[in-house]
C-alpha positions in Angstrom: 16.6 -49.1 -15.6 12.6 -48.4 -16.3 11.8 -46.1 -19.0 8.5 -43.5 -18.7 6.7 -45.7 -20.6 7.2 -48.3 -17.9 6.9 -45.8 -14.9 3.6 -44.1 -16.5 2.2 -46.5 -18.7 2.0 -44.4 -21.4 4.4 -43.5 -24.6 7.0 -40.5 -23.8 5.5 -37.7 -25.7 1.9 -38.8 -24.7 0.5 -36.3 -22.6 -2.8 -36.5 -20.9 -4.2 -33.7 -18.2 -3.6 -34.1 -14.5 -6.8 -34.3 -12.4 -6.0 -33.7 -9.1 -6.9 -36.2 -6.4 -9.8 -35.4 -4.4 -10.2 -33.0 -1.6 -6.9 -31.2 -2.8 -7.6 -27.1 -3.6 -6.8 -25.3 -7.1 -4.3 -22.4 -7.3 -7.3 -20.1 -7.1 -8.4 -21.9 -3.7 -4.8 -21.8 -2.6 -4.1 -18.0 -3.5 -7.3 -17.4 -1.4 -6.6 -19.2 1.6 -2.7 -17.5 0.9 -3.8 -14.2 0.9 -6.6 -14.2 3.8 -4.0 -16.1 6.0 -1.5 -13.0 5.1 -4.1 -11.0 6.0 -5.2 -12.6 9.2 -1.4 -12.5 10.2 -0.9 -9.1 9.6 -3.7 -8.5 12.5 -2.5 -10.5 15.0 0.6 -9.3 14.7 -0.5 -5.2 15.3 -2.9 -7.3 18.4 -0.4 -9.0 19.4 1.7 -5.8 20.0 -0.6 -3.0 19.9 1.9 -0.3 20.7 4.1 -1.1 18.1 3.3 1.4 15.1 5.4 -0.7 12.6 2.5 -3.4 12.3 0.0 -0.7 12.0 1.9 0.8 9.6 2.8 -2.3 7.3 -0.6 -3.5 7.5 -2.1 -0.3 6.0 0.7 -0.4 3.5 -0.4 -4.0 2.6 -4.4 -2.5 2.5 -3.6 0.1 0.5 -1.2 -1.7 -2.3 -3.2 -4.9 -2.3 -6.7 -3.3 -2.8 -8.4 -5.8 -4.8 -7.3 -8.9 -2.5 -8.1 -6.3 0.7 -11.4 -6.1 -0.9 -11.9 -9.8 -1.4 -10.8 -10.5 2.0 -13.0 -7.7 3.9 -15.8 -7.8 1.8 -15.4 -4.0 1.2 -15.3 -1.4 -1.5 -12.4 0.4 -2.9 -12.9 3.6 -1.1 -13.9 1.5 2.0 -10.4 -0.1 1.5 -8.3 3.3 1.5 -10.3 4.1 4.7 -9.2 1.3 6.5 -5.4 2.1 5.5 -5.8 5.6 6.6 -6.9 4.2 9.8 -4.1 1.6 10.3 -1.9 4.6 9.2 -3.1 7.2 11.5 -2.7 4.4 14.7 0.7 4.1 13.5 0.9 7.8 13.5 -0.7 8.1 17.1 2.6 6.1 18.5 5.2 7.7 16.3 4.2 11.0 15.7 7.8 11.4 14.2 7.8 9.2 11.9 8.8 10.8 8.4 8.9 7.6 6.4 5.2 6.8 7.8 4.1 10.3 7.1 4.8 10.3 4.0 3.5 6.9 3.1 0.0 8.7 3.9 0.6 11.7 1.9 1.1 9.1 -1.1 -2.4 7.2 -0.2 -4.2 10.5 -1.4 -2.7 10.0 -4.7 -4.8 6.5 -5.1 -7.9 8.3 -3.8 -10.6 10.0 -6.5 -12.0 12.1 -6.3 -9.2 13.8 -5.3 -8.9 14.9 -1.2 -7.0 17.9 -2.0 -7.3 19.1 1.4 -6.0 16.5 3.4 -3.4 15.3 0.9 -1.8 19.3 1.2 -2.3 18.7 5.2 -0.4 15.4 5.4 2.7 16.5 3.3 2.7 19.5 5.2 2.9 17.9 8.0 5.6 15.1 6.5 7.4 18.5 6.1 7.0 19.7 9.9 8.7 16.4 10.4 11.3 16.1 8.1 14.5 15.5 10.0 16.5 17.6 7.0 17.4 19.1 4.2 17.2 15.4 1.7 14.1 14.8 3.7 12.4 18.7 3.0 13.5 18.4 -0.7 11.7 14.9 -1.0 8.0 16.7 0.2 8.8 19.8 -2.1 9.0 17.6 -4.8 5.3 16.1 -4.3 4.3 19.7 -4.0 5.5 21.0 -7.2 4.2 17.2 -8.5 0.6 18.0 -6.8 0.7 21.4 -9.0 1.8 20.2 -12.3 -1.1 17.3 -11.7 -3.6 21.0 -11.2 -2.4 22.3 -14.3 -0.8 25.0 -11.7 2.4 25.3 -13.9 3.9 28.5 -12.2 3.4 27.6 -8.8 5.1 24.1 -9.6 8.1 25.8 -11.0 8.3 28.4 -7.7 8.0 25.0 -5.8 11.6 24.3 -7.0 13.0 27.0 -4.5 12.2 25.4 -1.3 9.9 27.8 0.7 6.9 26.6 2.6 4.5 29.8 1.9 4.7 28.9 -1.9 3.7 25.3 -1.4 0.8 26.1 0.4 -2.5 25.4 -1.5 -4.7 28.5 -2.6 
């Protein structure tokens, strides 16, 4: 039976730092070439079926919630990066118009965005509410309303929210 010592060379217990052969990558190389290959699959897959919204729509989900490595990989700023989710997002949106889940997965990008796009964040959860197929559905956007309020220091409003009624969760 060898021992380590025999297998290594070296006493058990004696460690000594790895240097990896040559021409291999480190983690960070690896991560890199992990993440841009992600990315680069995540594109061929919405060209590879460009009427399918669900690539356009998982692509801008993995923009938006992987910012820093989006940025890496696209050379890009942050609010460059939230831009090209909103984009994948609204193709998606273009060839499922119904699409609550979707919808509301753009509403929430607003809430990553400073300064704040008030406007467009009270359009798209309106809109996630024209769409809602029911009641669970409607109580989930009245929720963000009251939450969008509370963030405005609005505290009345937020509390009126409670009683679903679309004219109260309109912005003023």
């Amino acid at each position: 039976m060898k021992t380590a010592r025999m297998i290594s060379g070296k006493r058990p217990g004696n460690s000594t730092r790895r240097i990896p052969p040559r021409g291999t990558t480190s983690p960070t190389t690896t991560a890199t070439t992990a993440r841009d290959q992600c990315f680069r699959l995540l594109r061929q897959s919405h060209c590879a079926e460009p009427n399918e919204p669900v690539y356009y729509h998982n692509f801008g989900t993995t923009v938006y919630l992987f910012r820093k490595d989006a940025m890496d990989h696209f050379k890009i700023n942050e609010p460059q990066v939230f831009d090209k989710a909103l984009d994948l997002y609204a193709r998606a949106l273009q060839l499922d118009p119904q699409d609550f889940p979707l919808a509301t997965d753009i509403a929430q990008t607003y809430y990553g965005i400073k300064p704040r796009a008030r406007t467009k964040r009270w359009l798209a959860w309106n809109y996630a509410l024209k769409i809602a197929r029911d009641d669970i559905e409607r109580e989930g956007v009245y929720i963000h309303f009251a939450r969008v309020k509370l963030n405005a220091g609005r505290f009345d409003e937020a509390a009126a929210t409670s009683t679903p009624s679309p004219t109260r969760c309109m912005p003023s």
